[in-house]
N, C-alpha and C positions, 0 to 999 in steps of 0.2 A: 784179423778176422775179416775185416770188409774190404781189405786187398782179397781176399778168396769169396769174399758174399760178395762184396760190391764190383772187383775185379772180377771176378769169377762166377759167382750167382750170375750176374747181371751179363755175364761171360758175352750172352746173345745181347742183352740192352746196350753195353757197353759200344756196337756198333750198328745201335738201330736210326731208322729215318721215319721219315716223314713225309706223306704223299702232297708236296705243297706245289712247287714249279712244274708243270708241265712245257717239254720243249716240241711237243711233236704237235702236229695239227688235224682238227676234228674235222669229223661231218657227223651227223646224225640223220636218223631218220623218226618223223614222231609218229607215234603211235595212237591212240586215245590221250585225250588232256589230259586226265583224272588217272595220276602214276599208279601202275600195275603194283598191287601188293606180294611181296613174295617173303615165305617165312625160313628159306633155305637156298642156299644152290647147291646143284649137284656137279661136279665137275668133271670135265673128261679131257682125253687128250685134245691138242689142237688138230686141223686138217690145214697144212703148212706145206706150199706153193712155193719152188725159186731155189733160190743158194742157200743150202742149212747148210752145208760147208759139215767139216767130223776136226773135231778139239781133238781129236784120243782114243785108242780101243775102247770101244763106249759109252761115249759119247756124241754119238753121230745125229741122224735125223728123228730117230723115236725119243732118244731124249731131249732134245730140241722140242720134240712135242709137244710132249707131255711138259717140260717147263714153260711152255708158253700158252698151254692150255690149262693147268692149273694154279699156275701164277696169275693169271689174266683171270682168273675162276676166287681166287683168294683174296687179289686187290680190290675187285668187285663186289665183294660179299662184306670185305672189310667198310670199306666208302659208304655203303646204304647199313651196316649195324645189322647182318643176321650173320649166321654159321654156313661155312661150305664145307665140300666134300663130303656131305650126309649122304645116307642113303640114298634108294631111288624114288623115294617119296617126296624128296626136295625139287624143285623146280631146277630144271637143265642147261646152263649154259650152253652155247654154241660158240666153238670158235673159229673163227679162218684165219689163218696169216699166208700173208707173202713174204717173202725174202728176197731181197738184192741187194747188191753192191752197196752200201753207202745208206741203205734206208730200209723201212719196212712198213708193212698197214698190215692190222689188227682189224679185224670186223667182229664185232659180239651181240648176239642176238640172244635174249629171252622172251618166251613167247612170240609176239608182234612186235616186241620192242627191238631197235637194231639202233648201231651205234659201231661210228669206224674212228679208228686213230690212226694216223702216221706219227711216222718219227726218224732218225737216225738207226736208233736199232730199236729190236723188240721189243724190249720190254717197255722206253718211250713212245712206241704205240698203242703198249698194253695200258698203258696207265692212263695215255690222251682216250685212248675208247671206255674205259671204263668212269674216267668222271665225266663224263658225257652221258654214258646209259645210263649211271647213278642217279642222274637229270628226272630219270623218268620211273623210276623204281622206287617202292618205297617198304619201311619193315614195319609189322603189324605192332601198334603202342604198344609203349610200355607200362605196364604196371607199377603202380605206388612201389612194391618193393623190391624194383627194377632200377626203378631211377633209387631210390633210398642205396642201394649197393655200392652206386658213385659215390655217394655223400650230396648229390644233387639238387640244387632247388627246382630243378623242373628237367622233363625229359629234352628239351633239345641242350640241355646243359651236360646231362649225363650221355647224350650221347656224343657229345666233343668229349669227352672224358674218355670215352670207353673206347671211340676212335681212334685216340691218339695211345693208349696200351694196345690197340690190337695193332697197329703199325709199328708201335715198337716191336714189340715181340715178335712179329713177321718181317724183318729189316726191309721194309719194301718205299721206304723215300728219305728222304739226305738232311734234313735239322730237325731234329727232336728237341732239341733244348729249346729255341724258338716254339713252336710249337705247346711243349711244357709253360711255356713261361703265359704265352695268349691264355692258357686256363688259369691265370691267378686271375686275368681280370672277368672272367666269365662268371667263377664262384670262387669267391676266395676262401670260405669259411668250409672248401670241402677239403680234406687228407688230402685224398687223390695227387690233386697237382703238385703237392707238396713233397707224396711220399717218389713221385713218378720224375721230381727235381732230385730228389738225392740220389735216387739209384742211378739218375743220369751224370747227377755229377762227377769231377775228380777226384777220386780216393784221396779222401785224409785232408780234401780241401775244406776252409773255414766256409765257402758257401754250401757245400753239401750238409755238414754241418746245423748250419743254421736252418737248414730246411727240415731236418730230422726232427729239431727240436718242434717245428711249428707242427709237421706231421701230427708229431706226440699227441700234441694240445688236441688236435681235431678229431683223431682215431677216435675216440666212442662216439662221434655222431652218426657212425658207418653201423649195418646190423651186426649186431654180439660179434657173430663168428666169425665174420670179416675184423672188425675191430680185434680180437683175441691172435688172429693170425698177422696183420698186422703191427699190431703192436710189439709181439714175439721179434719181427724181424726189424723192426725199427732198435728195439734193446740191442740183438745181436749186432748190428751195426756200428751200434753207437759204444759200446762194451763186451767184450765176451764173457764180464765177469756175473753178467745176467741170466747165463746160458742157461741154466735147468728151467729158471724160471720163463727165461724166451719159450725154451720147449715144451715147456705144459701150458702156457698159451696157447702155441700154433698145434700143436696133439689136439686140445680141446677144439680150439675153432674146428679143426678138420675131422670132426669126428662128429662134430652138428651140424655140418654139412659139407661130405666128402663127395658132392658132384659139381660145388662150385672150382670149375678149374681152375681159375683165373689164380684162388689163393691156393688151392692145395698145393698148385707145381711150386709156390714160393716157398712151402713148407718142406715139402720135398726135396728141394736144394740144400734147405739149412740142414734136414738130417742128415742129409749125405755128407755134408761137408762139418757138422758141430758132435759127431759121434752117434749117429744112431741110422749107418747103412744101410742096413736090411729092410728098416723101415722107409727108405727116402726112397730106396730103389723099388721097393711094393707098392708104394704111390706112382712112381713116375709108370711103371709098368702096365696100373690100371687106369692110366689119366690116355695111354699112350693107345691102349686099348677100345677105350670107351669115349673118349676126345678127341684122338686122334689130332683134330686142327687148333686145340687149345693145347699140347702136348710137347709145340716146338720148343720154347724155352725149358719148360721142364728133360726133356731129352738133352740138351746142351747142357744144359748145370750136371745131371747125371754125369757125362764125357767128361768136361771140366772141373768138376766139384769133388769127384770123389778121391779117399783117405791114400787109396791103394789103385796102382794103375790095373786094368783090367784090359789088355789091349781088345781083344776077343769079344769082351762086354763092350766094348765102343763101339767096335764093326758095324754089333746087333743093332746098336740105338742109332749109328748114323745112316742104317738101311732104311729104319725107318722114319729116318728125320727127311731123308732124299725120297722117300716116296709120299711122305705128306706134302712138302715141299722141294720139288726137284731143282732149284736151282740152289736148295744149301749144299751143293754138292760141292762151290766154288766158296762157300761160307770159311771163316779163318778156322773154326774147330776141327773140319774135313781137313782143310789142309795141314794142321797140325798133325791129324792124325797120319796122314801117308807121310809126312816128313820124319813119325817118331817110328815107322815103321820102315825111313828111310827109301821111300818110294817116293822116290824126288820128281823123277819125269811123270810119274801120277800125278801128281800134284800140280804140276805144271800146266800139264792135260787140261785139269779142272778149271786152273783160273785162268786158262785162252778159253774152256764153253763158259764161263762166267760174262767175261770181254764180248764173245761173241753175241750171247743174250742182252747183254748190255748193262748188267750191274756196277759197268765204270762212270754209268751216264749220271748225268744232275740228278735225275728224278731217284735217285737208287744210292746216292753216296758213296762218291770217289774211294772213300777213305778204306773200305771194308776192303776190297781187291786189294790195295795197297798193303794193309796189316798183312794179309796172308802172304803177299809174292815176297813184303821184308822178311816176316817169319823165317819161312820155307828156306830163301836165300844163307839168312845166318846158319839154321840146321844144314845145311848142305857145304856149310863152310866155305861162301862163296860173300866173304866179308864186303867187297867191293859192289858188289852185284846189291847186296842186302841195303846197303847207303844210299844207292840210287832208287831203289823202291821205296824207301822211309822220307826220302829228301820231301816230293811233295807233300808228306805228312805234318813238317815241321811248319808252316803255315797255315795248317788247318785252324778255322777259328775255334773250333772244336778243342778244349783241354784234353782230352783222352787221346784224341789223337795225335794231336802235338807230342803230348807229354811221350806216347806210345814211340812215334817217328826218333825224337831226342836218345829214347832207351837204346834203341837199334841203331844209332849214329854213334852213342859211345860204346857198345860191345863192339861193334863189326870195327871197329880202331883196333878194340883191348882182343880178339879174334888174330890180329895180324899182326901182334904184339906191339904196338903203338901207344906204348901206355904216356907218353908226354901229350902225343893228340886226343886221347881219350879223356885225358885228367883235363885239357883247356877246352873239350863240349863237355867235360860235364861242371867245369865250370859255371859253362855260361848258362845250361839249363837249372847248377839251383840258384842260381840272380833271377833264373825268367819265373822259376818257383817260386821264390821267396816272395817276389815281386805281385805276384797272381794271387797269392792266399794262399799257396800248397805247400809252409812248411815242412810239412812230415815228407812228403815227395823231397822236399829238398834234402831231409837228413838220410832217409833212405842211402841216396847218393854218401853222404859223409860214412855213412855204415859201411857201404862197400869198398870205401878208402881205406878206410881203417884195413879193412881186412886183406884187401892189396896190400899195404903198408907192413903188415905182417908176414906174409909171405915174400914180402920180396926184399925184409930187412931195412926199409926207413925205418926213420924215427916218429914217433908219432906227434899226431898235432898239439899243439900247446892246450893247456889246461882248460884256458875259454872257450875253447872251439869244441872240446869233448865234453863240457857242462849243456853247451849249446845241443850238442847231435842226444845226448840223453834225456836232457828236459824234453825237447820237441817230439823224439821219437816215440816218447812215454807219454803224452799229452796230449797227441795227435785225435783221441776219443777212439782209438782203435787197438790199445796195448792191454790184451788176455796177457795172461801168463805164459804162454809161447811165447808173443811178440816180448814181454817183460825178460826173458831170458838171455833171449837173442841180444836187445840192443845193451842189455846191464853185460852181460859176458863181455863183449866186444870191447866196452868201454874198459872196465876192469881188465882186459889184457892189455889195449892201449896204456892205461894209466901206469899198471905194472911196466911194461918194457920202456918207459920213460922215467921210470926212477924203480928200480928192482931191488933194491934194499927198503925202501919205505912205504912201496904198496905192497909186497909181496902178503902181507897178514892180511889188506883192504880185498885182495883177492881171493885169498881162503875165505875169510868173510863172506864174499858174495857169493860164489858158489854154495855154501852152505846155507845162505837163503834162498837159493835159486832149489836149492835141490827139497828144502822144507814147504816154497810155494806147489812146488810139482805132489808133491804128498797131498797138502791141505787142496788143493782145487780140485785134485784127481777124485778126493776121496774112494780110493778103492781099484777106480777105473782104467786098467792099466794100458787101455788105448789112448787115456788123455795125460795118465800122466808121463808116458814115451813119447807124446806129440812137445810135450815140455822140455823134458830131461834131453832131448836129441841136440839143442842148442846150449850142453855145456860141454860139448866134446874136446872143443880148443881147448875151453880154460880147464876143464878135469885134466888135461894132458898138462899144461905149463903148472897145476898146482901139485897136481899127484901122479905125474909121469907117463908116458906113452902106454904104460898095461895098462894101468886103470882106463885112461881112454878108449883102448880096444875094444875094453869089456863094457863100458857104457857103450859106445856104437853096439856092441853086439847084445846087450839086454835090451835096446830100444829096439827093435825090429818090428815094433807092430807102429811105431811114427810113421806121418802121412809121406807118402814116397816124394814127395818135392822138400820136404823139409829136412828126410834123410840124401838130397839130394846137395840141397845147398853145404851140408858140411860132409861131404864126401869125401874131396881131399882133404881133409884135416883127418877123417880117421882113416884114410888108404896112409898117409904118414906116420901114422900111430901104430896101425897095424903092421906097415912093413918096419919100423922101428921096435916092435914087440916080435918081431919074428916068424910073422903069419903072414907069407908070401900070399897064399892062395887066397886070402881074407883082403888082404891090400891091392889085388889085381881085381877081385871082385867092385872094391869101393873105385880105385880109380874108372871101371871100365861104367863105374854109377856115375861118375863126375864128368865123364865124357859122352852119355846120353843128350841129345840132340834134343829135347827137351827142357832144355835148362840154359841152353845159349843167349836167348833174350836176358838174361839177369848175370849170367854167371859165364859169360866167354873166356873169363882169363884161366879160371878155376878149369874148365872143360882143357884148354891149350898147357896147363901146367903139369894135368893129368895125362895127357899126352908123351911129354918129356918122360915122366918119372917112367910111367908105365913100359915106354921105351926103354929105357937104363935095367929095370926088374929083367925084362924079357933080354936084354943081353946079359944078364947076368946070371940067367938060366940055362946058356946057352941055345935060345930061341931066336935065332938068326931073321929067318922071315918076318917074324912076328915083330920083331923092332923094327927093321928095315919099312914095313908097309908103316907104321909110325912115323917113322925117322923123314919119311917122301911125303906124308902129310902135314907133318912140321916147315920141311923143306918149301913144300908151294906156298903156305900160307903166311911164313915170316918171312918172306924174301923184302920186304921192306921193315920189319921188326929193329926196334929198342938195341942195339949193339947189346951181349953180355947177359941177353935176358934169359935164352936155352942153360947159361951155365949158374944163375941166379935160382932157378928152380933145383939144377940138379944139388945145389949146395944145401937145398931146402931142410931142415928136419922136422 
């Protein structure tokens, strides 16, 4: 669960910054001593002078604009602690830029206040001009239970708190963690910096962890509803076996006050993602409506979080996630989404107008461009391509991004069918896991050996090693009853295909607790208990035969589409082994969705082969042939033996 809350929730945090380095340089202009009070901005496009240069069909000079004019309107509003983009009653930015070769100046004016930045590119001018007019601007106090919201002992505490959430959630500067950590010594006895360290940190690490716990402690110093909504999500993080009781938490906070954005969109995520869509998606709907500039993260968890894909419903949210914020258009979600829409040179478009704005630069966080262009790369099955964009991520000091770069370095191997170079980087990242405090990251990795291992007919790892990846997997503070299914299956088929006379009953055993936990957790619910059942496909197949497997794939059909993703080829095997050609081409052409490359590259290139073999055995000549030519480019340095390793597969 907090690989999808914490991965995924936090979908937008996971690549947020921090406005700290400035590389561009100022001038100002002062105004009156005594800084002009302002309770809003309004923001409008920029008036932009010089080379805007055109990324893409659509990307040309209006959008160029309008990202620089209300990016520049956003950072602005962020740095001094009011709201932008309000109506026309909020006080009006002014922006000018110029553009040239190699640099650019921002000029920002409210009322008499002015204030210019240069930089290399835009947006390091946007950011030198705006902590400079920040200088002279100020937001009207805060009220006692303004600051109390923070957990704050005074308002210049809460508003370093509330700063450093609205810059995450606006990805608009490059260390957040840094950052997070200067607020323990500010207040340490508040949530906040605590709960704003886990969700920053690395899934399933022992320091995220220990910050959830400290969270816990401090959540009721915060008002009720905030505490009620937090604490919901602190649980779900920390267990999903708390989930009703998470969700009548965060139900209740959000229901005594459903205008504080900040927590409803967090609530908003969990139902999207813990069983209750209609509702998560009702919130994000009227947060996106009525908040609009508080709405960003909540619209990305909506894209990212939800059970079932909705490509059509993403379009809508990422319209308005690019018009609240115009440069999420080079954001890693955007480009996900045109890579699973397989609008590759879109995508591409995106992230040169990102480059060009300048979201590569220090003040904005290398890292984020990076995620998208390795993404994109691997969906495109351009495995070589995908290495070289990940490469500078694997020295990020950053754990996510590291860890992110590492993932993309051993698919785009296991992509080109390299499975000796993929098994010695994913060595070496779980030593660098192990090493860091991220366990469960490391067994992750041992889980998808196993499962390698199984399809491609090793033998599996010795006894200590698979005690290892189960305790850990399961301990990790993140194993629901999904996660419980997954790594118990896994292990019980390992255990069986290394001694199949003496585990074969320890197998049926598990299964039949896996299938009685799915009953007792669901009670009733038959969206959660498919989200369960979907992870014993393998082993219902090795215990009770490729039918029964079929028809579990085929009675789970309401599991969350990435989870019926991950065992795809297992039941496209089952099902074309049960005799349901059209049911098995349907699952392989699931396994080979461009979507599921960052985790599952081998599984995506095995479903390749087979589906190749169905379709000439159908007598579908073109339809293998255009397979057969994408197999052909991409193993041309491939494992000797591996094309006929799969077709041996059953």
């Amino acid at each position: 669960m907090l690989a999808a809350i914490g991965g995924l929730l936090v979908g937008l945090i996971v690549f947020a910054v921090i406005l700290v380095k400035v590389t561009g340089k100022t001038s100002f202009t002062l105004g009156p001593n005594k800084p002009l009070v302002v309770e809003a901005l309004g923001c409008e496009e920029a008036t932009v002078e010089g080379d805007v240069g055109t990324a893409g069909p659509g990307l040309g000079p209006r959008e160029m604009a309008s990202a620089i004019g209300i990016g520049a309107c956003a950072r602005l509003a962020t740095e001094i602690g009011v709201d932008w983009s309000v109506p026309s009653a909020a006080t009006r930015l002014s922006v000018r830029a110029t553009l040239r070769q190699g640099g650019a100046d921002v000029v920002l004016s409210v009322k008499d206040r002015e204030a210019k930045g240069s930089g290399p590119t835009p947006i390091e001018a946007m950011v030198a001009a705006a902590a400079e007019l920040a200088k002279q601007l100020s937001p009207p106090p805060m009220t006692k239970e303004q600051i109390g919201a923070w957990g704050a002992k005074d308002e210049a505490t809460a508003r370093r708190i509330e700063r450093v959430w609205r810059r995450m959630v606006l990805n608009i500067a490059p260390d957040d963690e840094k950052a997070v950590r200067e607020l323990f010594a500010d207040d340490p006895d508040s949530a906040w910096p605590h709960i704003l360290a886990a969700l920053t940190g690395l899934s399933g690490s022992e320091a995220s962890a220990a910050e959830r716990k400290k969270a816990m402690a401090l959540v009721d110093k915060l008002p009720p509803h905030r505490a009620h909504v937090l604490r919901g999500l602190l649980m779900i993080l920390s267990t999903a076996a708390d989930r009703k009781e998470a969700m009548r938490l965060m139900r209740q906070g959000y229901a005594d006050a459903p205008d504080d954005a900040d927590v409803a969109g967090l609530f908003a995520a969990v139902a999207i993602q813990a069983g209750a869509p209609e509702e998560g998606f009702s919130v994000v709907d009227r947060l996106s409506t009525k908040f609009p500039t508080r709405s960003v993260v909540p619209l990305m968890n909506a894209i990212e979080n939800a059970v079932t894909r909705d490509l059509d419903r993403d379009h809508r949210y990422l319209d308005r996630m690019h018009a609240t914020l115009p440069e999420s258009r080079a954001w890693p979600a955007s480009i996900t989404h045109l890579a699973q829409r397989r609008q590759f040179d879109e995508a591409r478009c995106a992230l040169a107008f990102g480059r060009r704005l300048g979201m590569a630069s220090d003040v904005t966080g290398r890292g984020m461009l990076d995620v998208g262009a390795a993404m994109l790369e691997l969906a495109a099955l351009q495995p070589a391509a995908a290495r070289d964009k990940a490469a500078p991520l694997l020295g990020d000091p950053s754990p996510r991004f590291s860890a992110f770069g590492a993932r993309v370095v051993v698919n785009s191997y296991l992509l080109e069918g390299r499975i000796v170079d993929a098994e010695s980087a994913e060595v070496r990242e779980i030593e660098r896991q192990r090493s860091n405090g991220s366990p469960a990251l490391a067994a992750e990795y041992g889980l998808r050996d196993l499962e390698r291992g199984r399809w491609l007919g090793r033998p599996p790892p010795d006894a200590a090693r698979l005690a290892w990846i189960e305790k850990t997997a399961l301990e990790s503070g993140e194993a629901g009853p999904a996660r419980a299914v997954t790594v118990r299956s896994a292990v019980a088929l390992a255990r069986w295909r290394g001694d199949p006379k003496r585990q074969k009953r320890a197998a049926e055993e598990t299964l039949a607790a896996m299938e009685a936990l799915a009953d007792k957790e669901s009670e009733g619910d038959r969206v959660a208990r498919d989200r369960v059942l979907i992870g014993t496909v393998a082993l219902v197949r090795a215990v009770r035969g490729a039918p029964d497997a079929a028809r579990r794939w085929t009675e789970t059909d309401r599991a969350p589409f990435s989870a019926r993703q991950r065992v795809a080829l297992d039941a496209a095997l089952a099902l074309e082994a049960s005799g349901d050609r059209a049911g098995a081409e349907k699952a392989y052409l699931l396994a080979m969705d461009p979507s599921g490359v960052e985790e599952g590259a081998l599984a995506l290139m095995a479903a390749h082969v087979r589906l190749a073999e169905l379709y000439r055995q159908d007598c579908r000549a073109s339809a293998a042939a255009a397979l057969d030519a994408i197999l052909d480019t991409t193993w041309k340095k491939a494992d000797s033996g591996l094309r006929m390793a799969f077709l041996r597969l059953k």
